[in-house]
C-alpha positions as CSV (number, residue, x, y, z in Angstrom):
1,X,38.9,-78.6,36.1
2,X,39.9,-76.1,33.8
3,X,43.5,-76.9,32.4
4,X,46.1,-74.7,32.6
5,X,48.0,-72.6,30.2
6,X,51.4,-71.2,30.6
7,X,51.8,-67.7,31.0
8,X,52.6,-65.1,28.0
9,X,51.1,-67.8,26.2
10,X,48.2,-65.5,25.1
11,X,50.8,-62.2,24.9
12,X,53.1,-65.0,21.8
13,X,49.8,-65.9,20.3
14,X,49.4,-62.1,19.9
15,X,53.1,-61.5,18.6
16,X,53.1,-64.2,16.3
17,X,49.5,-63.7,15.0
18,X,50.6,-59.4,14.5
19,X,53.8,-60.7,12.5
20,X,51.7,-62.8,10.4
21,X,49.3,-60.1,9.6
22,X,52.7,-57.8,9.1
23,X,54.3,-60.0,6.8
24,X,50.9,-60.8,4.4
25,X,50.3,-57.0,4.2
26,X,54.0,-56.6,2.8
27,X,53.5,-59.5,0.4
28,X,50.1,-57.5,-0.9
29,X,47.4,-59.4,0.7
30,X,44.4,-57.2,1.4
31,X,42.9,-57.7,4.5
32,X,38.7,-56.8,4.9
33,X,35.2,-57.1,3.0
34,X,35.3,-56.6,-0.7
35,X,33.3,-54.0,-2.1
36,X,29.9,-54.3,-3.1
37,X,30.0,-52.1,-6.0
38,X,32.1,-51.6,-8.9
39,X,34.4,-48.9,-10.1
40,X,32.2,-47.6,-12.9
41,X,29.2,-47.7,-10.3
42,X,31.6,-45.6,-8.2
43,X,31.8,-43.1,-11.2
44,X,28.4,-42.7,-11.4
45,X,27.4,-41.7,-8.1
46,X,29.5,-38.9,-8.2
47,X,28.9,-37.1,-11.1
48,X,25.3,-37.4,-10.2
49,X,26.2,-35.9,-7.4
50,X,28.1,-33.7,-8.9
51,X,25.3,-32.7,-11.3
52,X,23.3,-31.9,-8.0
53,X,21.3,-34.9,-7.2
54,X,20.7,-35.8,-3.9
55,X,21.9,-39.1,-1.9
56,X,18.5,-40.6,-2.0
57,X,17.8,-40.0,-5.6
58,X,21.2,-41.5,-6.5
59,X,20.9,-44.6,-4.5
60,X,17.1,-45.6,-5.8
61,X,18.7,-45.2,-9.3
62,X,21.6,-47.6,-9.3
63,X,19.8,-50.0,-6.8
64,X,22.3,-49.3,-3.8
65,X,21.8,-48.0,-0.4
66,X,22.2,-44.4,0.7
67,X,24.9,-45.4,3.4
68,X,26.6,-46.8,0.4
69,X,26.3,-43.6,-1.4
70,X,27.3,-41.8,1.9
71,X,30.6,-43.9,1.6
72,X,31.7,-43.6,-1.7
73,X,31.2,-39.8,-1.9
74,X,33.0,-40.0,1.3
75,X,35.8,-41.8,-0.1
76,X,36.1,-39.5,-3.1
77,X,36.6,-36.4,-0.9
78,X,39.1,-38.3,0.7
79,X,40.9,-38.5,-3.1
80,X,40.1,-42.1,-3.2
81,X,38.7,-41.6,-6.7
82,X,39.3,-39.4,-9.3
């Protein structure tokens, strides 16, 4: 038999787990993957592509993917990077 659990258990688990995540973000944590490439990297792959080379060119170069190429020019239209 499957035991039982109270009910709203699952909807405090939720509440308490949200203000958990609420309070670390206040306190600077930083939640998700860190990035695979550096800053500098980052630099590079847009002033290539500034200079007009294309995604597939730029990512062969510096040894990355082209979705990862995708992204960072993506995050610099954004004004991620300057």
């Amino acid at each position: 038999m499957i035991h039982q659990i109270k009910p709203g258990y699952w909807n405090e688990m939720r509440r308490l787990a949200k203000e958990g995540r609420r309070k670390a973000q206040e306190s600077g944590v930083k939640f998700g993957r860190k990035r695979s490439y550096t800053p500098s990297q980052a630099d590079e792959v847009v002033s290539k592509h500034i200079d007009g080379s294309g995604m597939g060119t730029i990512a062969k170069s510096l040894g990355m993917t082209r979705s990862m190429v995708q992204r960072i020019l993506r995050e610099y239209k954004r004004g991620m990077y300057k």
